[in-house]
C-alpha positions as CSV (number, residue, x, y, z in Angstrom):
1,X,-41.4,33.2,-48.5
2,X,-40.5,29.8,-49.6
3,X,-42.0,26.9,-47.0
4,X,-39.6,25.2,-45.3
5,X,-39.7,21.3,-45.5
6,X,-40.3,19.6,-42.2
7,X,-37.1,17.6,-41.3
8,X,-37.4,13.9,-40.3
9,X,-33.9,13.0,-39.6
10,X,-33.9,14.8,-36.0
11,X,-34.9,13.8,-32.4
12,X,-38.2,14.0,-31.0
13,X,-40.0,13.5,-27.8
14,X,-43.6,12.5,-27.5
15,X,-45.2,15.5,-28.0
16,X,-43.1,16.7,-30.7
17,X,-44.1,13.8,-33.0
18,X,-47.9,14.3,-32.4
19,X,-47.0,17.7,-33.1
20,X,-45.1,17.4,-35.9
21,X,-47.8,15.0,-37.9
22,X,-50.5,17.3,-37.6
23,X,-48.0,20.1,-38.8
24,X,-47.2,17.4,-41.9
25,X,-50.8,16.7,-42.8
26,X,-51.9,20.5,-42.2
27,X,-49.3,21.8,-44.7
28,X,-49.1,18.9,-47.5
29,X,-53.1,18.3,-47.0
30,X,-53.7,18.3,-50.6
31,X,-51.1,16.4,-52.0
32,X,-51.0,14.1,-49.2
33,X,-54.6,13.1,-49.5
34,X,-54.7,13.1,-53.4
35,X,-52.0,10.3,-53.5
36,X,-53.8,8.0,-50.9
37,X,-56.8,8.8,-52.4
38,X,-55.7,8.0,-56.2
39,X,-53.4,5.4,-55.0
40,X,-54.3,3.6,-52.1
41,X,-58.0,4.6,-52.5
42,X,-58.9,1.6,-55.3
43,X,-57.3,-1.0,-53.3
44,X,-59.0,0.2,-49.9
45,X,-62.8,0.2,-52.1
46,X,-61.8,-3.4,-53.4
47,X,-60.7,-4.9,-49.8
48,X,-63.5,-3.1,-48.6
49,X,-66.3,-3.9,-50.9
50,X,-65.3,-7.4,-50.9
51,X,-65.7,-7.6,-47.1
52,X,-68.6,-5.9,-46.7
53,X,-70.5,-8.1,-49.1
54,X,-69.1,-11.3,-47.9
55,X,-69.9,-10.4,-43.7
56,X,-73.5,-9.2,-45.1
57,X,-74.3,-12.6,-46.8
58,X,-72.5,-14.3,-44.1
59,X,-74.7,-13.1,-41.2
60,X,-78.0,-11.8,-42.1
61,X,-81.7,-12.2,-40.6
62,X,-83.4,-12.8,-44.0
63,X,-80.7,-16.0,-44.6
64,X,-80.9,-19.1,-43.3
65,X,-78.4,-19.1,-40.3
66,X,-74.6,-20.7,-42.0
67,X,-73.5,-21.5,-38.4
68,X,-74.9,-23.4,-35.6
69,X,-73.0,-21.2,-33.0
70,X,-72.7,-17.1,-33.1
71,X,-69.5,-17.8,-31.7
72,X,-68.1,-19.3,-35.4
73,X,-68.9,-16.0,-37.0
74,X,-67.9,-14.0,-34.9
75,X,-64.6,-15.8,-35.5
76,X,-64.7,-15.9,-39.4
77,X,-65.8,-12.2,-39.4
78,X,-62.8,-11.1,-37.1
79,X,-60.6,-13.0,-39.6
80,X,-61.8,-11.2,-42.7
81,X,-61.7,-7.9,-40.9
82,X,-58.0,-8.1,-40.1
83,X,-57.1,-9.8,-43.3
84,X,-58.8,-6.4,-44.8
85,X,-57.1,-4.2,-42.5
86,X,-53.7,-5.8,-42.8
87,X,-53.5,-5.8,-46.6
88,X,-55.0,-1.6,-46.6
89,X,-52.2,-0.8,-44.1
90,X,-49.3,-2.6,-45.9
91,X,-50.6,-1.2,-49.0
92,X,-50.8,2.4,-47.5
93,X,-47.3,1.6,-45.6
94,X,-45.6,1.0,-48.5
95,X,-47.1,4.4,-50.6
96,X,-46.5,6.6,-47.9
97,X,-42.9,5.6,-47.6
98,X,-42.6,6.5,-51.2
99,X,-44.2,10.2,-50.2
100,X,-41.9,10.7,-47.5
101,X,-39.2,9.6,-49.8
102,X,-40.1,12.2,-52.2
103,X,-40.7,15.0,-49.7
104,X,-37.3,14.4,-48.5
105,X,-35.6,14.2,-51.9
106,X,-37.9,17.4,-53.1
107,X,-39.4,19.5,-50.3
108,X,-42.3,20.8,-49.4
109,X,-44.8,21.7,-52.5
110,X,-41.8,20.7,-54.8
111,X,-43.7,17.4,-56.1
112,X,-47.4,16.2,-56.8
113,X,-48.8,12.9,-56.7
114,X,-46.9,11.6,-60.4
115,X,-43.6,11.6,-58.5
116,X,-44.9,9.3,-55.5
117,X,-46.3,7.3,-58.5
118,X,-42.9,7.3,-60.3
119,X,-41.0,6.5,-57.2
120,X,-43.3,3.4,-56.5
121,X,-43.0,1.9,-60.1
122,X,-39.3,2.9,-60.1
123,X,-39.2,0.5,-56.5
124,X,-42.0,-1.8,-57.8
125,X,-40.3,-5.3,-57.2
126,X,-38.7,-4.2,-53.9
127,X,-42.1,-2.8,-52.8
128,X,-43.8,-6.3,-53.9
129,X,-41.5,-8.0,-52.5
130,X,-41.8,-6.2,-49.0
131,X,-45.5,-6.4,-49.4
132,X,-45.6,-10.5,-50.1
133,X,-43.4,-10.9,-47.3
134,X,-44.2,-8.9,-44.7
135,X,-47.7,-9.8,-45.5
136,X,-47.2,-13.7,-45.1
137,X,-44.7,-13.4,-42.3
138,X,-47.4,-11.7,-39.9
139,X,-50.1,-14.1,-41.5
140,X,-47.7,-17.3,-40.5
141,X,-47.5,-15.9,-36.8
142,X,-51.0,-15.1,-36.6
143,X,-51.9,-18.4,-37.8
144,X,-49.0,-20.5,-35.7
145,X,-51.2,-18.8,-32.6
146,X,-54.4,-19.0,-33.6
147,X,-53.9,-22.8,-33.7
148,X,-52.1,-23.1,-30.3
149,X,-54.6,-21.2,-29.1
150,X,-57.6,-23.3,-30.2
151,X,-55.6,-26.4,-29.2
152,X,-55.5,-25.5,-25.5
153,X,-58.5,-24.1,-25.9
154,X,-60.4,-27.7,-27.0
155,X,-58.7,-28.6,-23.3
156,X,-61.7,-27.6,-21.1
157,X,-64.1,-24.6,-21.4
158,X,-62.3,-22.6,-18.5
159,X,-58.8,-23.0,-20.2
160,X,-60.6,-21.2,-23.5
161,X,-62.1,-18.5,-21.4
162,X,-58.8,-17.8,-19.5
163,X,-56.8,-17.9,-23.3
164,X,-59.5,-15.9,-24.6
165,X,-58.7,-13.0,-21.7
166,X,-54.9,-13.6,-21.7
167,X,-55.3,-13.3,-25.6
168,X,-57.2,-10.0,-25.8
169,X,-54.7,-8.8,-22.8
170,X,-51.4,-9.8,-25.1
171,X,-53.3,-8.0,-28.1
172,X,-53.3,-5.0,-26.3
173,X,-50.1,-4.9,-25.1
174,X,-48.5,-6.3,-28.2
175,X,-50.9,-4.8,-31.2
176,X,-49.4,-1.5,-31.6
177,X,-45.7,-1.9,-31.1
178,X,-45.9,-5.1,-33.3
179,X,-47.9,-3.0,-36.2
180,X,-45.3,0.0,-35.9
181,X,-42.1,-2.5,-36.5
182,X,-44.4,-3.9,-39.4
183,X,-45.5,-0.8,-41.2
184,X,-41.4,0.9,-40.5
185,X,-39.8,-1.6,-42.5
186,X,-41.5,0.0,-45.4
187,X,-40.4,3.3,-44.4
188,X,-36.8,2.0,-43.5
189,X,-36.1,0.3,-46.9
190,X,-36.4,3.6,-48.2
191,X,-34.7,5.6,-45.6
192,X,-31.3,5.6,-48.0
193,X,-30.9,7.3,-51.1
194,X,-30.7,3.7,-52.7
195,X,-33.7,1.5,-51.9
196,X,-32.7,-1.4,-49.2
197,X,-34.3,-4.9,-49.9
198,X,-36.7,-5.5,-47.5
199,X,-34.4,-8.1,-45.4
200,X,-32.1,-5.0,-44.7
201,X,-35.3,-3.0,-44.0
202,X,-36.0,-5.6,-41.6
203,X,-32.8,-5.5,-39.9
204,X,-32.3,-1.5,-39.6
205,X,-36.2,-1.4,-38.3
206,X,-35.5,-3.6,-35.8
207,X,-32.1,-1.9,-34.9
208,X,-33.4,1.2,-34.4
209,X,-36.6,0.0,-32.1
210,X,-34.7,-2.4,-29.7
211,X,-35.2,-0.9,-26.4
212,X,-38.2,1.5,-27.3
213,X,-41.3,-0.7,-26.1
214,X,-43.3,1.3,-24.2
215,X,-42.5,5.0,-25.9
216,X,-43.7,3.5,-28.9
217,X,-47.1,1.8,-27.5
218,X,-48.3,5.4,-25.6
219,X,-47.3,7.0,-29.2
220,X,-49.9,4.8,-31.4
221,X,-52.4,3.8,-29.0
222,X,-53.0,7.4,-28.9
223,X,-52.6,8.1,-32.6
224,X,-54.8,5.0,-33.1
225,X,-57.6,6.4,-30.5
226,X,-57.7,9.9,-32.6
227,X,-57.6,8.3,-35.8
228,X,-60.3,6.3,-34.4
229,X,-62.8,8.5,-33.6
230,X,-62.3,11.1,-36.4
231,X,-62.9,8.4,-38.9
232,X,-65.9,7.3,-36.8
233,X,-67.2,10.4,-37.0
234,X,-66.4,11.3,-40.9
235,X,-67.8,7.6,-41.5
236,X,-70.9,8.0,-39.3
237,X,-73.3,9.5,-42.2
238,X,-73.0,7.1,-44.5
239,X,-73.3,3.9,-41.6
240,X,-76.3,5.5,-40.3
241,X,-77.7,5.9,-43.9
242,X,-76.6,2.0,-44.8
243,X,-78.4,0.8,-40.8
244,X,-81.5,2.2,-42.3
245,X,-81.1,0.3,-45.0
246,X,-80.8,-2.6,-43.2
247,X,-84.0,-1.8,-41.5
248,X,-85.7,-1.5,-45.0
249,X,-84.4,-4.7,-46.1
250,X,-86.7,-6.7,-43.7
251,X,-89.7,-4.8,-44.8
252,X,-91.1,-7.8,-47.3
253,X,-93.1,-5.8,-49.0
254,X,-91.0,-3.9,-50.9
255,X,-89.3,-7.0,-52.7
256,X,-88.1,-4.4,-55.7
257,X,-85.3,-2.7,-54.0
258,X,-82.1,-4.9,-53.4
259,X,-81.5,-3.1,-49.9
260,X,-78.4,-5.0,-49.4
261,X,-76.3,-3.8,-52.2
262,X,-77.1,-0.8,-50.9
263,X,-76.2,-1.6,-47.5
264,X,-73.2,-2.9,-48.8
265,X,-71.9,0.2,-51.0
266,X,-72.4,2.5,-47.8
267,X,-71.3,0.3,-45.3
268,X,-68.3,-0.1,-48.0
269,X,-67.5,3.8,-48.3
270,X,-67.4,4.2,-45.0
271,X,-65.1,1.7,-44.8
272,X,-62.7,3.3,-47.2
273,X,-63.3,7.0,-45.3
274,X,-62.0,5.3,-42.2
275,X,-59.1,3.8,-44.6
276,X,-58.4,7.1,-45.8
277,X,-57.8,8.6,-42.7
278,X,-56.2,6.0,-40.6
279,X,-53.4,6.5,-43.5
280,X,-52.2,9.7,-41.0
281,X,-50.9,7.1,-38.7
282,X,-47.7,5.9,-41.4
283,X,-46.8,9.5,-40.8
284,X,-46.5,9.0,-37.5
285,X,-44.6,5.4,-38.5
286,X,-41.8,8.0,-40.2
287,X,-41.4,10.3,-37.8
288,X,-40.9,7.7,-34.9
289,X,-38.6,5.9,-37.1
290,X,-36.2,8.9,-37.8
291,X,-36.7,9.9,-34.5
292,X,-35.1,6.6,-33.0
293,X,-32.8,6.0,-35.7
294,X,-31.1,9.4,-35.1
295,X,-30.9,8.2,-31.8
296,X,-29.3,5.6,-32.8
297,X,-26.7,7.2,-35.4
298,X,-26.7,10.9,-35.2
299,X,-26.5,10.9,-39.4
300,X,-29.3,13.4,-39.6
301,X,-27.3,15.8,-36.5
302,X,-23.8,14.9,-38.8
303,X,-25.5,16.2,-42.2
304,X,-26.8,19.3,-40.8
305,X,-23.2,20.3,-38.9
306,X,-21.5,19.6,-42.8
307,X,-24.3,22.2,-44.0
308,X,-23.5,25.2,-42.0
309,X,-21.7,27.7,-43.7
310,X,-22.9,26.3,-46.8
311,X,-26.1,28.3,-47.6
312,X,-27.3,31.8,-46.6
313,X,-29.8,30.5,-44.9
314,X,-28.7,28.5,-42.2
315,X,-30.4,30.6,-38.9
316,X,-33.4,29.0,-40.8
317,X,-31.9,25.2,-40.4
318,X,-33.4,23.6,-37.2
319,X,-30.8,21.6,-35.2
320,X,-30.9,18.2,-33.1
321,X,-30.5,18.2,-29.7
């Protein structure tokens, strides 16, 4: 029989929006993978690449050390990580928003990766836009506290060890609340049939997540955690491969092989595995989103009472409680 598309616009608990990713991923697997693959997938390899080379010149026994102390690259790495990360999530953000706009618009295997692509060009200078400044607005508060920090932390040694524990405390508390308001706005600017700019993305994202803290941390931390460790695990083979070649790089006798470039493609594609993967998590974004925004307004619950009696198949409609 015909597949019936998975309805965001309804409420759902905690275990219903675990739940009802899996069921998302499990029955769109192919076209769902194929766009981030096709789409987000050259980005991720560029970000990724560019990282990977840089951290492996930065840091590496058979270089003459760039730093007097560990401690500045372990700074300057964690920088380029996150500036990595952050641009592959917006990125991914912004072209899953377009998928969920077109499963929404289409249904379920009514659209293939052309129509997210059509969608996204048809968007293009809101989606920049969004992109540019949610990209610089989380850079400027990132920046604004990494120099507060580092001024009280030039105080005394003890005031930088307790700001470096407080610090790592507030990242934990704030990181994945923070990143789901972030990554939303995407999929709240195109929430409406007409694309919203993304200061009215801003301001329905934040609407709808006022009051919703803690839900939202247990949600993603655990999403994160399982994302985590799958992409560990699907990345593994190709790290282990690329530590071996980090191994063979320090054999000096075998000056023909340029073991780093090697080093750095594997490190590199298993990099963009873990990229690929951790692009689950916006479905989760969209779900959480609807899920509090009908809480909020009801439209989704409104739209579905104005169907029935409609169609001749409304025992198969699913209703909001």
């Amino acid at each position: 029989g015909k597949r019936q598309a998975l309805r965001f616009e309804r409420v759902r608990g905690f275990g219903k929006i675990m739940g009802d990713t899996r069921k998302f991923v499990r029955e769109n697997f192919v076209v769902f993978f194929k766009t981030i693959l096709f789409i987000v997938g050259p980005f991720a390899l560029l970000t990724c690449t560019l990282q990977t080379f840089y951290l492996l010149n930065l840091f590496h026994p058979d270089d003459s050390m760039r730093f007097n102390k560990f401690g500045s690259y372990i700074a300057e790495s964690t920088i380029f990580t996150q500036l990595r990360w952050a641009i592959n999530g917006f990125i991914t953000a912004m072209v899953v928003s377009h998928f969920v706009k077109v499963y929404r618009e289409k249904g379920a295997g009514n659209f293939e990766v052309g129509d997210v692509s059509r969608s996204l060009l048809r968007d293009f200078g809101g989606s920049l836009l969004a992109f540019i400044i949610m990209f610089f607005s989380v850079a400027l508060i990132s920046t604004v506290l990494g120099v507060i920090i580092l001024g009280m932390a030039e105080v005394s040694p003890e005031t930088g060890i307790l700001l470096f524990l407080a610090g790592w405390l507030g990242y934990i508390l704030l990181r994945f609340p923070f990143w789901y308001f972030v990554f939303s706005v995407f999929i709240a600017r195109t929430s409406q049939k007409k694309n919203m700019n993304v200061f009215a993305g801003m301001g329905l994202a934040g609407k709808v997540f006022s009051g919703n803290w803690w839900s939202t941390w247990v949600i993603f931390f655990l999403m994160w955690l399982i994302l985590y460790l799958i992409g560990t695990a699907v990345a593994m083979p190709a790290q282990i491969i690329g530590m071996i070649a980090q191994m063979a790089s320090y054999n000096i006798n075998e000056q023909d092989t340029n073991w780093k470039l090697i080093e750095t493609i594997l490190v590199s594609l298993g990099e963009v595995m873990k990229t690929l993967i951790d692009a689950v998590c916006m479905i989760t974004v969209a779900l959480q989103f609807y899920n509090l925004k009908e809480k909020t307004d009801g439209a989704g619950t409104a739209e579905l009472v104005n169907t029935i009696g409609a169609k001749e198949d409304d025992e198969s409609l699913e209703y909001t409680y």
